[in-house]
N, C-alpha and C positions, 0 to 999 in steps of 0.2 A: 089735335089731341082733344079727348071729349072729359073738360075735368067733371069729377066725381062728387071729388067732397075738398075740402082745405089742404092742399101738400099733397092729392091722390090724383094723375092724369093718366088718360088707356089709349093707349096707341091699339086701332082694330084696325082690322080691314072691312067690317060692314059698313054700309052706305045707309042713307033716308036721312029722314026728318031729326031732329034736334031727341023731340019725347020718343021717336025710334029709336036708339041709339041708348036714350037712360033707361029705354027697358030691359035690354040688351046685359047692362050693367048689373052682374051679377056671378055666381058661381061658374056657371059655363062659357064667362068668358076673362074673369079673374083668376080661377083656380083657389086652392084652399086657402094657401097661405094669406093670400091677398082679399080674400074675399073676409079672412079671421080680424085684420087689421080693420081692416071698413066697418065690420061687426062691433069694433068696440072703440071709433072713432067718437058716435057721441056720450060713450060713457066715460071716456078720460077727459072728452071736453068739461063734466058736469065735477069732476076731481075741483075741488075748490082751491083755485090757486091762491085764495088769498092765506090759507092754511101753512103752502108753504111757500112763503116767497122767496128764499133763497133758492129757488130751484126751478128752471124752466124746463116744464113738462111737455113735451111733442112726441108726435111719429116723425122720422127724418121722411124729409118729402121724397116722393117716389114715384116711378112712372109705370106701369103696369102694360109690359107688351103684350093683347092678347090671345087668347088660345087663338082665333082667328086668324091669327097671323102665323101663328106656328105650323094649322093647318093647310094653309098656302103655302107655306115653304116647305110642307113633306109633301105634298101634291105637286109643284110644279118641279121640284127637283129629283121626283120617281126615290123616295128614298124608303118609304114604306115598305118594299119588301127586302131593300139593305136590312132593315133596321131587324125585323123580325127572322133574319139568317142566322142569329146566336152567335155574331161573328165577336171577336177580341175585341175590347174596348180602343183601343188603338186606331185599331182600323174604321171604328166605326164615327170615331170622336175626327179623324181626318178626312173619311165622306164628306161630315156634316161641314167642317171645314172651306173645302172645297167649293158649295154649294151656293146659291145666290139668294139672299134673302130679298121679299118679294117690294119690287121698287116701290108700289106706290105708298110705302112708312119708310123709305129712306133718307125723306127729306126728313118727318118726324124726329128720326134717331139723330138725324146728324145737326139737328137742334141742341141738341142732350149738348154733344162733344164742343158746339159751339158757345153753348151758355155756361156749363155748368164744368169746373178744373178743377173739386177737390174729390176725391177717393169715392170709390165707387164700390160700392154688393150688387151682383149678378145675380139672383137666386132662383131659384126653381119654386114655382107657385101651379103644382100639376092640378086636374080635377079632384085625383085621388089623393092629394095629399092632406094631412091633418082630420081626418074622417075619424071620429071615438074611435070605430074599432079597428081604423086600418091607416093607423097615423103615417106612413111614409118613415118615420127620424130620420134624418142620416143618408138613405138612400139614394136621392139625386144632390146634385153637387152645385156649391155656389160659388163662384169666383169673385177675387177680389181686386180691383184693377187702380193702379194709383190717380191713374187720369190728370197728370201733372204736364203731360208734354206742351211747351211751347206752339208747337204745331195742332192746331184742330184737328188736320186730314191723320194725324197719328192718335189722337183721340180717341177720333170715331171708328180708327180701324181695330183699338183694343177692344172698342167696347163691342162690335159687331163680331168679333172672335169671342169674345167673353159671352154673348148670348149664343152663338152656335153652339158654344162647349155645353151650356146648361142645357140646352136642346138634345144634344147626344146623350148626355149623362141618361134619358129618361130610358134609354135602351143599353145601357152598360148590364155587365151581368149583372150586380146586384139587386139591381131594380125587376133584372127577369127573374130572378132567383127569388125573391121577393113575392114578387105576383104569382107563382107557382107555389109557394107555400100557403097564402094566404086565400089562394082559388080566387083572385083576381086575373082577368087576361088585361095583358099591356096594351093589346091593338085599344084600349075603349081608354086610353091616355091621351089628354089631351095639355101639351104645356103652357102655361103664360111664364113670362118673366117678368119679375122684379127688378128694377134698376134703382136702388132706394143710398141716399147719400148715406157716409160712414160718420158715426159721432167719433170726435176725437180731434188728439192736435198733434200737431206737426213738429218733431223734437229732430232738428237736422233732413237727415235722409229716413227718418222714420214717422211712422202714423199711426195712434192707434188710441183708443180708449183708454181711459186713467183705471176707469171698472165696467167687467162687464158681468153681469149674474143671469141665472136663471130661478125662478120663484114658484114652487108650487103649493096650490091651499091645501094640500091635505101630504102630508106624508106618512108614507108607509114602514119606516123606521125609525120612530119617534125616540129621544133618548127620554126618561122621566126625569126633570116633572113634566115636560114637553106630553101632548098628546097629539094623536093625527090631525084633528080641525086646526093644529097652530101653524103646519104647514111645514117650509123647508128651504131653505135659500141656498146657492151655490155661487160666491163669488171668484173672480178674479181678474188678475192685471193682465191690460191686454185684450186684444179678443177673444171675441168669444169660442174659438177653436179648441180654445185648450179645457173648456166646459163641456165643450158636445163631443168630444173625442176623448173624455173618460180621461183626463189628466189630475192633477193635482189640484187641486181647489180649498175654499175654504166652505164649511158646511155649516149654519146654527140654525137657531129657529128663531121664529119671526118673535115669538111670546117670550124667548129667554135673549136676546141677542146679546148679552152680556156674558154670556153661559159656552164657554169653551169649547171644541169637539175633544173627544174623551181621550187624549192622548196623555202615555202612563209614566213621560220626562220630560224636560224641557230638551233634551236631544231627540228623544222621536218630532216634537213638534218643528225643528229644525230639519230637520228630516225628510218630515210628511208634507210640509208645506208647501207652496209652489217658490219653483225657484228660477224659471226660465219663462218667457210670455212671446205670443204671438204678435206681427206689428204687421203695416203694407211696408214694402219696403221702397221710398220714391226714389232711390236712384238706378243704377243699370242690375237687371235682372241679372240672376248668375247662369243663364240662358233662356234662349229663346224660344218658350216650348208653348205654345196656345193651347193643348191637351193633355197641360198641367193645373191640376187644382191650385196648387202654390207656386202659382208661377212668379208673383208680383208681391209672395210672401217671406216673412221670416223670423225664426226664433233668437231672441236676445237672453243674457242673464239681469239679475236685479241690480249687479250694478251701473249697466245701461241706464236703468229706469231712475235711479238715481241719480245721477248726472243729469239727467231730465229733469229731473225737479218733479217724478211722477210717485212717490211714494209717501208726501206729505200725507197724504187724507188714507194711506191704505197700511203702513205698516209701525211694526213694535221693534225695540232695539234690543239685543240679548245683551248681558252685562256676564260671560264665562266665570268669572271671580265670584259675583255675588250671586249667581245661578241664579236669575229673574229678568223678566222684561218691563221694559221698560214704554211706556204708550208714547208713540208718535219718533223720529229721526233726528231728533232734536241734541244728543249725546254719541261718543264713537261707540260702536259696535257692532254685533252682527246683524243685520236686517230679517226681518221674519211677517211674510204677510200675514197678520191675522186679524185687519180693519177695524182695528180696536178705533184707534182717531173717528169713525162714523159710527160702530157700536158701544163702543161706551162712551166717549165723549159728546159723541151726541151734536157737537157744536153744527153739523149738518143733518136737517130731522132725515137721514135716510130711510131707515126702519120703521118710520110713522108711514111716510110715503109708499113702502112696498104693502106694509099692510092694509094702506087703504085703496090701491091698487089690485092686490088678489081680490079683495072683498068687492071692487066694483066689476071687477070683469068673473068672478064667480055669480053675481047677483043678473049681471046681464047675461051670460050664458045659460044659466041654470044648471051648470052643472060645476065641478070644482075644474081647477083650468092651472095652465102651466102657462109662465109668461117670460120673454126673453126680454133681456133688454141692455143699454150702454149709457156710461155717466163720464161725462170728461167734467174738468174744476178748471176754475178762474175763466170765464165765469161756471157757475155749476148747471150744468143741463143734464135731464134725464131723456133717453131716447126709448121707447117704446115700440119694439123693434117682432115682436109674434106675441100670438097667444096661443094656445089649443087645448082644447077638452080633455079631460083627465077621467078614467073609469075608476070607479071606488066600487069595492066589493056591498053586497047587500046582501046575499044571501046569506043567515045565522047555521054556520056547520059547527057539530063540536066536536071534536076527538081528546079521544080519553088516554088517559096514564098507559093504559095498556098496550092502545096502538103507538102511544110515543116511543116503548120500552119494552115491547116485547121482543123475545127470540127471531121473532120472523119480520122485525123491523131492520130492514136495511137500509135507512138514515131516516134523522126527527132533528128537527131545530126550533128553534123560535124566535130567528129571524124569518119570514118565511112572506113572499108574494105570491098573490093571488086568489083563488077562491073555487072551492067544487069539490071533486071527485072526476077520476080518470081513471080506466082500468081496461083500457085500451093497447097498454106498450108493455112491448114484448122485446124492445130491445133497447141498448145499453153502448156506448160510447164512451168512452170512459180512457184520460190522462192513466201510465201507469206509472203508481207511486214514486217505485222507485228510478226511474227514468226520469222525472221531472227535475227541471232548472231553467230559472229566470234567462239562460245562454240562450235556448234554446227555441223562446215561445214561436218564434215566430216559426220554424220547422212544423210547428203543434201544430201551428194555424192552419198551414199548410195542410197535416191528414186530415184534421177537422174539416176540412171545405171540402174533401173527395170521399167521405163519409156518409156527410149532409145532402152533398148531388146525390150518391147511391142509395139514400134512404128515401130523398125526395120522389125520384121516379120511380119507387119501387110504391113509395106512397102509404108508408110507414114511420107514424110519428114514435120518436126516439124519447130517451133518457140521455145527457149528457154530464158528465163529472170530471170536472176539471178541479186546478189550483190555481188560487190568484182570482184578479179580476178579470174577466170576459169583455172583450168590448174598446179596451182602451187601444191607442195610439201607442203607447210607451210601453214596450218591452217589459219592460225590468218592475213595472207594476202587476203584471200579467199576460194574457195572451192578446197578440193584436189581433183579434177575428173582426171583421165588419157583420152584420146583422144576415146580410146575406150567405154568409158562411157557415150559420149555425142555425139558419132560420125553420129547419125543418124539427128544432129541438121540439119537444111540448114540456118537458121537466127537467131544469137545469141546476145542478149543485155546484155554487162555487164554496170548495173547500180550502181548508189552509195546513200549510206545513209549517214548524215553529221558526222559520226565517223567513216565512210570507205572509204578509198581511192582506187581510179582504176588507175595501171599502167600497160599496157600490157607489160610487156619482149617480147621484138622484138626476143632475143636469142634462147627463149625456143621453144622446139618442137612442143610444143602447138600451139601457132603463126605461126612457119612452116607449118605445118597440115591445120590451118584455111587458109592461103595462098593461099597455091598450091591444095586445091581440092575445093575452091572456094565457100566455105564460106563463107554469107555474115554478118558482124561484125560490129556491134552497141556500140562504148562508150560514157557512159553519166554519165560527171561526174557531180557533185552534183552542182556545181558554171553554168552550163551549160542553157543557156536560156531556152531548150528544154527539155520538161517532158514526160512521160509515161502516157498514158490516163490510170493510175488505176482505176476511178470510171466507166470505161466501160468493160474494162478487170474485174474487180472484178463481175460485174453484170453478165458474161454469164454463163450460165449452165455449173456446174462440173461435168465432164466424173468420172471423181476419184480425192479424197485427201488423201495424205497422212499427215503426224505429221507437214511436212515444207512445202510441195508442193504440186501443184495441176494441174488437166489436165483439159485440157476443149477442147471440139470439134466446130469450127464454123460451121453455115447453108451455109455459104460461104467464099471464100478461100479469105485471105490476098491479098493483094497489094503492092509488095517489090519493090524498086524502090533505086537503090543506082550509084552513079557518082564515083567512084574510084579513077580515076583523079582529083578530088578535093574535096574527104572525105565527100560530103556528101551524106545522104539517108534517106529516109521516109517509114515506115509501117503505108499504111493507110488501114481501115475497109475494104475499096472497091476501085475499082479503078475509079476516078474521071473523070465523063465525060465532 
């Protein structure tokens, strides 16, 4: 293994000299992810630990398998033209399976299983992943392995299944579905893996972080007095799965963290809150499936985490009688994550810590950046865990009262992502109203993905209008689409009906995705002045319906018109002379 840097070692397959080898060390043979990490190794070194000393700050050490070796294992196992057959993920995830990864790094790997028994992340570190404008989120897949077994030889056999799967993942559909929206071709993919230890402790038969967030310096739905430069945090208990898959979280801002999300009771915030968390799970799988994401995973409720002794530092007590919370578990009650014990009390500097963490990895990037990361207690360690480049609008567009509110406006909000003018789409995708329910999203998701294939090849960017949130895992919040299913969207309206809320998770990969390849993002929520012209949209000719949705082609293309810089945007019929 040729180490890198402190905690960084690359299993290759290239051969030579010592300074051959660190030349080697780089993008095309780390991948994004990995290569993002290394990028901002010595600027968390230069974080002045003496600032905060309650708190040990690292990257969990990690071994980087590289693309080299990836490239030897599709070469000698003829799987290249498996890969690019568009065959089921299934099939293609048990190829790779099958397959012999190239002996001369099996001693290397089987170092790992010999040294190293606590809990393992598998991740995908492609060429193309985390690129500003072609971030990857979500797309290829990381597994997570307990790595507890007594036996080494069973070890090494998870963890060598756990890299094939991330291997496969880069040719699942959504990665192809992906790369065809985005005019990237997959053959010019080249994988590394990550094999990077999991922060957290061991509560029984479970493993998993006390907190895990994601942090970005600039956000783009700032509540006031908050502004975009103050940024955005997404915490929660548990892994980080239930952040990047658009679940329940908690949301403030770095400059108010005192400053509550804008919930209109103390029972919505019971509610809204997270009430269930993701862990590794170390005893016996509930089956034996290698070409399972969550095979070695699982969801718990809070009071799980309780018994653990894991909600000291993260949640508030409800008191029903005297309708108020109460900071910290210390009294009987209901439990309610909202990390008051670290944002308001402060007795841990969390919130000084993140902020001086965006601040150095935005100053070493140059641009504003999104950073993940995991914190377990007793003792307190922060693990620093990705970064990546975040696009911020620049270009000054204005639009006026008249395009927000005119006749021929069919929707205006001011929540709004993105930036520009589009007047290119000619057609319309579209939840109907009254056919919509949280029973059903996942049916929705379902026409939306045969929708999105049919527009992609025809090579025709869309309008899409749904209810709820897009993107998330859970049902009953919105629709489960994965990014590949809608990816051929260009203008997307999440609307609301008055028993569904819309909260976009800044965290999730979904959000990232919409971001950085420049998506233009419509929220409207139901208190919101601004409506959806439905009795004009409902009037034009259906291309096709199906059971919940419907397509429709206009005789003439929309008129997309959005300020980024200051959240708002208008779809009107035509563009207003």
């Amino acid at each position: 293994m040729i180490p890198i840097a402190e905690h960084f070692q690359l299993i290759t397959m290239r051969r030579g000299s010592e300074l051959e080898q660190a030349s080697l060390v780089g993008r095309e043979e780390l991948g994004g992810k990995a290569q993002g990490l290394l990028s901002v190794h010595q600027t968390l070194a230069e974080v002045d630990g003496n600032n905060f000393p309650e708190i040990k700050i690292d990257i969990p050490q990690l071994i980087v398998v590289g693309t080299s070796v990836f490239e030897a294992f599709m070469q000698r196992n003829q799987l290249h033209e498996l890969a690019f057959l568009e065959l089921a993920d299934p099939r293609i995830a048990n190829a790779f399976q099958r397959a012999d990864i190239p002996f001369e790094v099996l001693g290397q790997l089987r170092t790992i299983s010999d040294n190293w028994t606590t809990p393992l992340a598998v991740r995908s570190s492609g060429l193309l992943e985390d690129i500003t404008q072609r971030p990857f989120a979500g797309v290829y897949l990381t597994k997570m392995i307990p790595n507890n077994q007594a036996d080494a030889d069973a070890r090494f056999k998870k963890l060598i299944e756990a890299i094939k799967f991330v291997w496969a993942s880069t040719y699942f559909k959504i990665a192809r579905d992906y790369c065809q929206a985005t005019g990237l071709d997959i053959r010019d993919e080249k994988m590394a893996v990550v094999i990077q230890e999991v922060i957290g402790r061991r509560h029984q038969n479970r493993f998993y972080p006390e907190l895990s967030g994601v942090a970005r310096s600039y956000n783009y739905y700032p509540l006031k007095p908050a502004k975009p430069e103050d940024g955005v945090v997404n915490l929660a208990l548990g892994l980080g799965k239930t952040i990047v898959d658009g679940g329940r979280c908690w949301i403030y801002s770095p400059a108010f963290p005192e400053m509550p999300p804008p919930y209109t009771s103390s029972k919505d915030l019971l509610e809204e809150t997270q009430t269930n968390f993701w862990s590794i799970n170390l005893g016996e799988p509930e089956e034996y499936n290698p070409i399972k994401e969550t095979e070695f995973m699982q969801q718990q409720n809070l009071m799980v985490a309780e018994k653990d002794g894991a909600l000291e530092n993260l949640a508030s007590t409800y008191d029903p009688q005297a309708e108020r919370f109460t900071i910290g578990t210390g009294t009987k009650g209901i439990r309610a994550l909202t990390f008051s014990p670290l944002l308001v009390l402060k007795e841990i500097p969390f919130n000084a810590l993140i902020k001086k963490m965006l601040a150095s990895c935005e100053s070493s990037l140059g641009v504003p950046v999104e950073i993940e990361f995991a914190m377990s207690f007793e003792p307190t360690r922060f693990g620093f865990l990705q970064v990546r480049p975040m696009v911020v609008p620049t270009e000054d567009l204005q639009i006026s009262n008249q395009e927000m509110q005119s006749a021929d406006t069919l929707a205006a909000s001011e929540s709004v992502l993105g930036n520009g003018v589009l007047e290119d789409i000619q057609d319309i995708v579209y939840v109907i109203p009254d056919r919509f329910s949280l029973k059903v999203t996942r049916s929705i998701a379902q026409e939306l993905e045969e929708y999105n294939r049919l527009l992609l090849e025809k090579k025709r960017p869309y309008l899409l209008v749904v209810f709820g949130r897009l993107g998330t895992v859970d049902p009953w919040l919105g629709i489960p689409v994965t990014w590949g299913q809608i990816c051929g969207a260009s203008v997307i309206i999440e609307a609301t009906q008055e028993n569904v809320r819309v909260e976009l998770s800044q965290g999730s990969h979904y959000f990232h995705n919409i971001i950085n390849l420049g998506v233009m993002h419509f929220s409207m929520p139901f208190t919101s002045p601004y409506r959806i012209d439905w009795d004009w949209l409902l009037a034009q000719k259906t291309v096709h319906e199906s059971e919940y949705t419907r397509h429709i082609h206009l005789e003439k293309p929309l008129y997309v018109k959005v300020d980024g810089r200051r959240g708002r945007g208008a779809i009107l019929q035509g563009k207003i002379s």
